[in-house]
PAVEX-878855 format. One line per field, with one value per residue (C-alpha): x, y, z; residue in three letters. Coordinates in Angstrom, 3 decimals, always signed. Layout:
BEGIN
X X_...
Y Y_...
Z Z_...
dose ALA_...
! end
This chain:
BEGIN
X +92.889_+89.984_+90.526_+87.114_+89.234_+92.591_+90.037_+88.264_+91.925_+93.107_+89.425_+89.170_+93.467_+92.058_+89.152_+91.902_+94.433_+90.939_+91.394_+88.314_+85.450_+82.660_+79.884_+82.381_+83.786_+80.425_+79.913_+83.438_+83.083_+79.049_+78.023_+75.334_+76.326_+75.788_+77.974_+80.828_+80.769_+81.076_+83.831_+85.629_+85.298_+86.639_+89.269_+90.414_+90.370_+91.548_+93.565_+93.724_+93.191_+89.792_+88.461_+88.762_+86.050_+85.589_+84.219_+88.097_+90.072_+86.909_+85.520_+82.299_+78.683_+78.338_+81.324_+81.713_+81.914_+85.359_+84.755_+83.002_+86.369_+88.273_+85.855_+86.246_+90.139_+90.358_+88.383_+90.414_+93.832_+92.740_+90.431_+91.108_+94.942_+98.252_+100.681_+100.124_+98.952_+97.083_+95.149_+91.677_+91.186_+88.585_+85.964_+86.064_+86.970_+83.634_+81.404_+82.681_+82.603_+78.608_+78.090_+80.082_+80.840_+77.423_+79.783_+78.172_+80.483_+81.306_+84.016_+85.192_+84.618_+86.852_+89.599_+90.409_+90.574_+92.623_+94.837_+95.722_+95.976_+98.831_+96.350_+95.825_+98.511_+97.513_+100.209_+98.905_+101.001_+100.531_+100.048_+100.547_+96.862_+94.614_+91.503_+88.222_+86.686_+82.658_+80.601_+78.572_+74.638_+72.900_+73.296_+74.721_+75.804_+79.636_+81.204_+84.700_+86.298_+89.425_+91.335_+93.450_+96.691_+96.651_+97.619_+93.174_+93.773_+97.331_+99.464_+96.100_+96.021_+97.651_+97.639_+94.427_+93.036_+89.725_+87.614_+85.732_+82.906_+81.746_+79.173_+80.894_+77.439_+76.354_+79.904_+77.819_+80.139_+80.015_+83.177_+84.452_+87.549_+89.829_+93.650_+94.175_+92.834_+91.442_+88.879_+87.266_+87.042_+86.290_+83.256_+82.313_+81.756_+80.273_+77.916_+76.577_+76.654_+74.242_+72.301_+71.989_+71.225_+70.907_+73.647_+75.437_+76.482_+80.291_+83.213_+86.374_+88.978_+92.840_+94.885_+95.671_+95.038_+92.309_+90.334_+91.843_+95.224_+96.635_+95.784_+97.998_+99.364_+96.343_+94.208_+95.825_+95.740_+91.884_+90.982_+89.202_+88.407_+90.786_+89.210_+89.986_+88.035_+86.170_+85.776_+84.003_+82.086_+80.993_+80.747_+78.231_+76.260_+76.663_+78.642_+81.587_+84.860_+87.094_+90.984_+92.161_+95.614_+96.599_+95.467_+94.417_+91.851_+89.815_+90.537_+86.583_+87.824_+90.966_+90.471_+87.471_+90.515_+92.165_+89.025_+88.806_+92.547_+92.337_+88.674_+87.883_+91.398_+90.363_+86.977_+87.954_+90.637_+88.047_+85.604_+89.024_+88.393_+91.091_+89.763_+88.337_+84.582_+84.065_+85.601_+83.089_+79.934_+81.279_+81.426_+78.140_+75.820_+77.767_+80.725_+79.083_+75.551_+77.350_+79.651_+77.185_+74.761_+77.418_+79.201_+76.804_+75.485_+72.418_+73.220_+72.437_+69.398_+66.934_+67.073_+68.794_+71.129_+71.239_+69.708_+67.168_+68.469_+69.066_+67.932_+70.041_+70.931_+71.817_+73.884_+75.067_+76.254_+77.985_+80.330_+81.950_+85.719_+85.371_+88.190_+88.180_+89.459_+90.638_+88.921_+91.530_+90.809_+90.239_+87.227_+89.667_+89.980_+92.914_+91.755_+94.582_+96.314_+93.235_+91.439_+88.202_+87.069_+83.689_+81.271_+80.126_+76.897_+76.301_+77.170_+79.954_+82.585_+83.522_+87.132_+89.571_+86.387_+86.602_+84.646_+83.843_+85.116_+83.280_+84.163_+82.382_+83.591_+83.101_+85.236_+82.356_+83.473_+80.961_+81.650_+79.272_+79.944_+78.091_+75.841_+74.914_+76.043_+78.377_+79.184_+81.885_+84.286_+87.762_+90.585_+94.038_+96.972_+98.450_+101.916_+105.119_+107.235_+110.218_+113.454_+116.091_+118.360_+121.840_+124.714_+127.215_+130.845_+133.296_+136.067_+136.070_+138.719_+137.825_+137.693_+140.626_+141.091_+144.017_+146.801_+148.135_+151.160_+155.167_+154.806_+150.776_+150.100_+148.947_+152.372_+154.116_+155.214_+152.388_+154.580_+157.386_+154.108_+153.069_+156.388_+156.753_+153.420_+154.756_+157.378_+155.453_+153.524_+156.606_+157.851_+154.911_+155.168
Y +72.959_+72.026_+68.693_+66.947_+68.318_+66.257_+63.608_+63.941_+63.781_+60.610_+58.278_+59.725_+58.611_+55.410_+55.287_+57.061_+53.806_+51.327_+50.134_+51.366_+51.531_+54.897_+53.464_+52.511_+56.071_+57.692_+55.446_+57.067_+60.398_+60.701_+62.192_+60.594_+58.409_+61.320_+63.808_+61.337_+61.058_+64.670_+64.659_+61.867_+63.854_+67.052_+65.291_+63.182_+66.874_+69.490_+67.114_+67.547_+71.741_+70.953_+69.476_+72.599_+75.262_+77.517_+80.477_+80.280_+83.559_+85.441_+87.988_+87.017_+87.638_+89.508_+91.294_+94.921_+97.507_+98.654_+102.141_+101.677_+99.984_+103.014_+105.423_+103.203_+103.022_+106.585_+108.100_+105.007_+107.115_+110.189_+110.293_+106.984_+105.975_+106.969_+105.099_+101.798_+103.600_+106.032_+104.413_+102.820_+99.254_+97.642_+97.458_+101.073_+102.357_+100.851_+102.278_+105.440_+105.152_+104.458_+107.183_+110.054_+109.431_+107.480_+104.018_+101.155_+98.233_+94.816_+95.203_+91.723_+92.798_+96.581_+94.033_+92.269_+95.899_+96.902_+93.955_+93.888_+97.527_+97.810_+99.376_+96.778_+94.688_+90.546_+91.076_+90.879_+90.831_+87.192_+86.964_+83.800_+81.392_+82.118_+80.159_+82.800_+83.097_+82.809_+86.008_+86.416_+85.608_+88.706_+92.362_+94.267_+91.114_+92.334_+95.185_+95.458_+99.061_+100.541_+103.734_+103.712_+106.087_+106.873_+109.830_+110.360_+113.815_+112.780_+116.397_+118.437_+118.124_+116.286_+112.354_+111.766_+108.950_+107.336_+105.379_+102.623_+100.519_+96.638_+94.849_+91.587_+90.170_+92.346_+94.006_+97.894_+100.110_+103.629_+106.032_+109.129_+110.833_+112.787_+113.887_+110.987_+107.964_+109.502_+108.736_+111.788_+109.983_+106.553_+107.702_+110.045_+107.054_+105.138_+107.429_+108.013_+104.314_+104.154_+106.976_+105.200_+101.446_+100.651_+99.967_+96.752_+93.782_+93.660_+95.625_+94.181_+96.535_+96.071_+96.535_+100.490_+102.491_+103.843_+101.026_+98.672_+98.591_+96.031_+96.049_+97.784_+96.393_+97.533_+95.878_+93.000_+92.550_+93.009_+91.446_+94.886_+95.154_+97.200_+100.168_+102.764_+106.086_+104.730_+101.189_+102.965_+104.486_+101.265_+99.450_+101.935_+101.136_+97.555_+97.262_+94.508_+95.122_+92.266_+93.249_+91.319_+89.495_+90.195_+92.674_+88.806_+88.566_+91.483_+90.739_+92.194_+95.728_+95.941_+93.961_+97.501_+99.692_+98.356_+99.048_+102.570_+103.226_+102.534_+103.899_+106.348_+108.179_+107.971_+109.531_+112.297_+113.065_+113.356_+115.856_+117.950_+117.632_+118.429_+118.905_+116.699_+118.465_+118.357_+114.918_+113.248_+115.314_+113.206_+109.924_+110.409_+111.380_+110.025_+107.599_+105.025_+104.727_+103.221_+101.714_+99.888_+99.156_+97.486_+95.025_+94.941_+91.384_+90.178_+88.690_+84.807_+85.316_+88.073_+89.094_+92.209_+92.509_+95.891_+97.262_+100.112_+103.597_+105.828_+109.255_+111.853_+112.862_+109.702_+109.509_+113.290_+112.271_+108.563_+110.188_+112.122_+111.902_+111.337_+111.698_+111.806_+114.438_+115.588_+118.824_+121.005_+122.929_+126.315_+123.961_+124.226_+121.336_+120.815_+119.594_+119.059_+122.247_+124.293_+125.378_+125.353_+127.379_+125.917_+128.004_+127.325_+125.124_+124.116_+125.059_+122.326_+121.987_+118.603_+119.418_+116.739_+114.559_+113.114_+114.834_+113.766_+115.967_+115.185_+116.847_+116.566_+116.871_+120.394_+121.199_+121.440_+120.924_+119.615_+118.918_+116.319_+115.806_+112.253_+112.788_+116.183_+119.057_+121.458_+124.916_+126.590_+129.587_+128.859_+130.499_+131.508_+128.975_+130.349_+132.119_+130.286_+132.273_+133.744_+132.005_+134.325_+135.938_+134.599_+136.308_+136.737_+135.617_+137.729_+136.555_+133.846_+131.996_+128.936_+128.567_+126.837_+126.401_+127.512_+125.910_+124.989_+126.976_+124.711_+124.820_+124.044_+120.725_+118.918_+119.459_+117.628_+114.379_+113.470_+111.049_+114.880_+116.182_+113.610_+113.530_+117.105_+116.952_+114.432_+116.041_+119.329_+117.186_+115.686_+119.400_+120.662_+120.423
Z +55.262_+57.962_+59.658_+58.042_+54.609_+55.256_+56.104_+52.805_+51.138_+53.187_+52.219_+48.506_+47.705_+48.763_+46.411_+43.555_+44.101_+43.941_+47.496_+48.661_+47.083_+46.855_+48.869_+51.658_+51.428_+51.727_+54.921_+56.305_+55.520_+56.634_+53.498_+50.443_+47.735_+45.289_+47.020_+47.599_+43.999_+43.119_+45.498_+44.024_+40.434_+42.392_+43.843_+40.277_+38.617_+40.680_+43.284_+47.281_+46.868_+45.238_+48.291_+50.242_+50.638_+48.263_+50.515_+52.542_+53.010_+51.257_+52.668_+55.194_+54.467_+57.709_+57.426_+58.719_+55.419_+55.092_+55.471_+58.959_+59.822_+58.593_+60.265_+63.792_+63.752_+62.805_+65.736_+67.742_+66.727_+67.079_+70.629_+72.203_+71.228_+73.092_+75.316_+77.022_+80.682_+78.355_+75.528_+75.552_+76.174_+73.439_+75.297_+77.210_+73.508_+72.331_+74.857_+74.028_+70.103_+70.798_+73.623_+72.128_+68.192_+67.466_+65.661_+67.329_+67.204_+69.328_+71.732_+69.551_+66.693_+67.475_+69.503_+66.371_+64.450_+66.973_+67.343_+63.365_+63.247_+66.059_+68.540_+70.934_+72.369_+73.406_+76.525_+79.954_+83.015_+84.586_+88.604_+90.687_+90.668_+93.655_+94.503_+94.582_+97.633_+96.934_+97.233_+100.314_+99.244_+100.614_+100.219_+102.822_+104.678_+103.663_+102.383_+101.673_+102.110_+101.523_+99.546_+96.744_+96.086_+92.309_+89.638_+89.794_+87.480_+85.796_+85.428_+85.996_+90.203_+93.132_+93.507_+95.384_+97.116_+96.276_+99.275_+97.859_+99.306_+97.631_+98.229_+98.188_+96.865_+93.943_+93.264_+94.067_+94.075_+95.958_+95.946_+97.150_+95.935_+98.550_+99.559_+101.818_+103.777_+107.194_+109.817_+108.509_+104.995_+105.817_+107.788_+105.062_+102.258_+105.480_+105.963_+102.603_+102.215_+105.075_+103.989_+100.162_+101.429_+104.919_+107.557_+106.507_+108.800_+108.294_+107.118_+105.211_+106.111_+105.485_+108.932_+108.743_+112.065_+110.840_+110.383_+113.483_+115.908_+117.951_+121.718_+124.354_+127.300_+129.775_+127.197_+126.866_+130.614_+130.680_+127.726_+126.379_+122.376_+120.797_+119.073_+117.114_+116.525_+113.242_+114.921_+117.965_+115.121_+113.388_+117.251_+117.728_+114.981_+115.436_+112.395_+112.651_+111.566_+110.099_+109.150_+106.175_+106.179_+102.790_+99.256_+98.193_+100.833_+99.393_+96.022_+94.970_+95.740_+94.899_+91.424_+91.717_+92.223_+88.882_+87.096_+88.273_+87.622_+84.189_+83.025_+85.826_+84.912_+81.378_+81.839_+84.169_+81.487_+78.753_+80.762_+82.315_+86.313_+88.222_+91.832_+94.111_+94.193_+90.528_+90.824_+93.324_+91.627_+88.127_+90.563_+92.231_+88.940_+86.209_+86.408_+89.504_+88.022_+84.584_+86.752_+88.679_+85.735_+83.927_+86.721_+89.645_+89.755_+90.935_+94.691_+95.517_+97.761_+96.959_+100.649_+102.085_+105.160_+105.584_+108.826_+108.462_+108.314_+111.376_+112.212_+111.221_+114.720_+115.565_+112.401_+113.708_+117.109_+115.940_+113.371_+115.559_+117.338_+121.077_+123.611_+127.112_+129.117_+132.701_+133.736_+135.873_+139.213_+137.466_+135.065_+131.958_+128.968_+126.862_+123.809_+120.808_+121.889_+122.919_+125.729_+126.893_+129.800_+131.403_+132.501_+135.828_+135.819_+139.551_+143.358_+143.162_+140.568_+138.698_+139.280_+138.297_+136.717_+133.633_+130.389_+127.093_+124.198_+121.328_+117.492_+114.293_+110.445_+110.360_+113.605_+115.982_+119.066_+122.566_+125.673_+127.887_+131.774_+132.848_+129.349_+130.304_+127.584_+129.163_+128.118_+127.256_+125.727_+123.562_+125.673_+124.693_+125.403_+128.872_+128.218_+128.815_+131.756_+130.002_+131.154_+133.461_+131.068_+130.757_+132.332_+129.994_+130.915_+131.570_+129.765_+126.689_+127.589_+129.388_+133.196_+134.751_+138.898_+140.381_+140.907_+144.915_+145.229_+146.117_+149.845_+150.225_+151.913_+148.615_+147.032_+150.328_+151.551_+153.922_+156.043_+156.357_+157.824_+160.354_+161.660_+162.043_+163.947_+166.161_+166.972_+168.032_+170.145_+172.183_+172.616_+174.084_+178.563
dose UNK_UNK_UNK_UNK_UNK_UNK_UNK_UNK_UNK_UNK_UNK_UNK_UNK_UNK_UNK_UNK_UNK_UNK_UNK_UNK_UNK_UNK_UNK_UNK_UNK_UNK_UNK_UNK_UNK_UNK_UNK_UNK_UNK_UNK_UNK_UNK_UNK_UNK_UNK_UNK_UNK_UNK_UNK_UNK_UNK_UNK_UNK_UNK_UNK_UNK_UNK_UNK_UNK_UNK_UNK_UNK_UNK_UNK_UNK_UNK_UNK_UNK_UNK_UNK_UNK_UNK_UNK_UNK_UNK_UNK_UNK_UNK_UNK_UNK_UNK_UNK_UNK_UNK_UNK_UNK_UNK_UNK_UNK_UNK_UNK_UNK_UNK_UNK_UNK_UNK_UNK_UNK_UNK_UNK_UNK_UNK_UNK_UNK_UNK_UNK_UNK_UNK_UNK_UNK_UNK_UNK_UNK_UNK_UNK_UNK_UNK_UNK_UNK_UNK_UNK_UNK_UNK_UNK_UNK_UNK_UNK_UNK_UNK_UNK_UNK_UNK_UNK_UNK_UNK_UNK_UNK_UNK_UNK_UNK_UNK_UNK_UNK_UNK_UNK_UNK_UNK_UNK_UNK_UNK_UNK_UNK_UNK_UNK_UNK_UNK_UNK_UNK_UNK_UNK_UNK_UNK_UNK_UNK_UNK_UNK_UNK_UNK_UNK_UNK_UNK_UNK_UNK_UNK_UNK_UNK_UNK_UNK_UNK_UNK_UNK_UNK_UNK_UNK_UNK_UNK_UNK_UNK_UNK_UNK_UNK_UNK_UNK_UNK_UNK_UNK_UNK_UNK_UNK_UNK_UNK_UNK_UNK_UNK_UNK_UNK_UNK_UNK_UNK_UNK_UNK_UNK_UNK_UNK_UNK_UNK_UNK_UNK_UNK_UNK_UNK_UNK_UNK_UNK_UNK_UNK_UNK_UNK_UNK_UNK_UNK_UNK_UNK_UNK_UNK_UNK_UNK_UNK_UNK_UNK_UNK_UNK_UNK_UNK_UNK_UNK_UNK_UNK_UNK_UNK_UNK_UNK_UNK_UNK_UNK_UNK_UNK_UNK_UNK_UNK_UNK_UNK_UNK_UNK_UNK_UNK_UNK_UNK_UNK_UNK_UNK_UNK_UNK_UNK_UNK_UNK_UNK_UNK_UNK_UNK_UNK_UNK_UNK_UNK_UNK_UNK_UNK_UNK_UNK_UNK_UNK_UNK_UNK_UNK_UNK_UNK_UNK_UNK_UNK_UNK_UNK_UNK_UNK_UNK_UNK_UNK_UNK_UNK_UNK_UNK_UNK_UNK_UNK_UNK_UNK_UNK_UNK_UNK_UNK_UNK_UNK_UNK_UNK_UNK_UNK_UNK_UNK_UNK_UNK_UNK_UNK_UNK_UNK_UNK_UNK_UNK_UNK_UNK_UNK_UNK_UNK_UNK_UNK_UNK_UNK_UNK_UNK_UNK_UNK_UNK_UNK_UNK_UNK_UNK_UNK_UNK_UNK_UNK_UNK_UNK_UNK_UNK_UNK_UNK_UNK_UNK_UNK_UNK_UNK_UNK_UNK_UNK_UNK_UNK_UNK_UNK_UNK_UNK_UNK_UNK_UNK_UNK_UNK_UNK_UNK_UNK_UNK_UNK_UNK_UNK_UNK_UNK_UNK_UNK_UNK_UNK_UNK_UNK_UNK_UNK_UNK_UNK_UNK_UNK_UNK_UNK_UNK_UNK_UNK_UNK_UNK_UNK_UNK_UNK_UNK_UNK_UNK_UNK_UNK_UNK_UNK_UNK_UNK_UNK_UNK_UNK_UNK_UNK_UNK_UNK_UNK_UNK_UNK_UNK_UNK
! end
């Protein structure tokens, strides 16, 4: 029984044992004079079970039809069920009952199906409470970036790494899936990023060397910025990097990463990728425009951070390595165990002068003296000179020195021998 029920019971015994009378109960239990006397005539008859409502534990009006029920939690089973780091939460389940079996029902509504059919488990691992930092207010005025290590394909490929951007405003999401977290892919999901909105203000980045590195001693000595290949990159672009002290401090993208490793597993499972190309085609046309259309927020202020797009050469010639190098007296670079012969450009050679060696994504490779674009041919590694051979010993016993014979000096009394001398001495005229 309802609380307003036991209420009921409690005034209407006193109106039963003549202690209170019917107007005063009316008065107490906010009902008319007229319907505190049916309930009195309820209550005299049928006792305290007649007073409660006679629509409880029936069926309700609105109420599902059974066989949709069946129909739901049969195609639940069948497409959606499995073990715990397998099955379909309620709500993913429901999107997919809609998109590819044509049941429309309430995530609620399939949760409680779910729940009393032994589908859906109530148990959620708790974590310690953290205060929630407050999104930034504008687009683009910080992204948070970094990969995530997971089973992408389950048994179908190799564990994979996906490189995530936020928008720590709107929660937009853009993704690329690879084999692990490089320069080479950070700049990649930078650069289409940049490409898709604009180049943002700020990067969140954890403290990997890709991203930022500790100064050195000369550094520390001259107070220079410490940077890193993809930090010169951002630098460049006037893009500012800030390293996160813990997971907690970007919670917006990794809380992302838990979303993708439960339905973006899921959904690559249904389709059967296995391989990073079809993977990122799925990501780019498919799985991040629902993604985005379902947790994007709108931001706090209406205006946008991000700076206007760059040219594509620009875009060309700041995502690229860059390394300086020490050109010899014959005009050869050593570049990562190559060599690069430069052709002869001027009367005077830049011998022992400092060049830039600058390589792209694809492997391109360019070399710049003071700006200006050199040329140049690969040449082989020079040949190591092959060691003297080894004279083999004669024998294979070890070497021992001989030993003084029983009348050399060593084996005599040195003081015999001084006299012996003095005495030779004294004979001589």
């Amino acid at each position: 029984m309802s609380a307003r029920e036991l209420t009921r019971v409690e005034v209407l015994s006193r109106v039963k044992a003549g202690t209170l009378s019917l107007g005063s109960a009316a008065t107490l239990l906010a009902v008319s004079y007229r319907q505190a006397k049916r309930l009195a005539r309820r209550y005299r008859e049928e006792g305290a079970k007649g007073l409660k409502h006679r629509s409880a534990g029936g069926a309700s009006n609105h109420a599902r039809p059974a066989a949709d029920r069946a129909r739901a939690l049969a195609l639940v089973r069948e497409k959606y069920s499995g073990p715990v780091d397998e099955r379909f939460g309620p709500t993913l389940a429901a999107e997919h009952l809609a998109s590819e079996d044509g049941v429309a029902v309430h995530h609620d509504t399939l949760r409680r199906w779910m729940l009393a059919a032994g589908l859906w488990s109530r148990a959620r691992k708790r974590s310690p409470h953290r205060q929630r930092r407050a999104r930034k207010a504008h687009f683009g005025e910080l992204v948070q970036l970094d990969g995530s290590f997971h089973d992408w394909y389950e048994t179908r490929g190799p564990r994979g790494c996906l490189m995530s951007l936020v928008d720590d405003a709107t929660g937009r999401t853009l993704a690329r899936l690879g084999a692990e977290e490089t320069i080479w892919a950070a700049a990649e999901v930078l650069r289409r990023w940049i490409e898709a909105y604009g180049v943002p203000l700020a990067l969140y980045t954890d403290w990997k060397n890709v991203y930022v590195r500790v100064p050195n001693a000369e550094e520390q000595g001259t107070g220079a910025v410490p940077l890193t290949q993809f930090g010169r990159m951002c630098a460049a672009l006037g893009i500012q990097i800030i390293a996160a002290s813990s997971p907690q401090a970007k919670g917006r993208v990794e809380r992302n990463h838990g979303t993708h490793q439960d339905r973006l597993v899921k959904k690559l499972r249904r389709v059967g990728i296995a391989d990073a190309p079809a993977a990122n085609e799925f990501l780019e046309t498919t799985y991040l425009p629902e993604h985005n259309r379902r947790f994007a927020v709108a931001p706090a202020s209406a205006e946008d951070f991000h700076r206007r797009l760059p040219s594509r050469t620009t875009l060309d010639r700041v995502f690229q390595l860059e390394e300086a190098r020490v050109l010899s007296n014959d005009w050869v670079v050593r570049y990562a165990t190559r060599y690069f012969q430069v052709v002869r450009q001027s009367g005077q050679a830049p011998a022992r002068s400092t060049v830039v060696v600058r390589e792209a994504s694809d492997g391109a490779i360019e070399l710049r003296y003071r700006g200006r674009l050199m040329q140049w041919t690969e040449i082989a590694a020079p040949v190591k000179p092959t060691p003297p051979p080894v004279r083999p010993r004669l024998s294979s016993a070890p070497h021992r020195p001989a030993r003084p014979s029983a009348d050399h000096p060593w084996r005599r009394d040195t003081r015999a021998i001084d006299r012996e001398r003095a005495l030779s001495r004294a004979a001589q005229p």
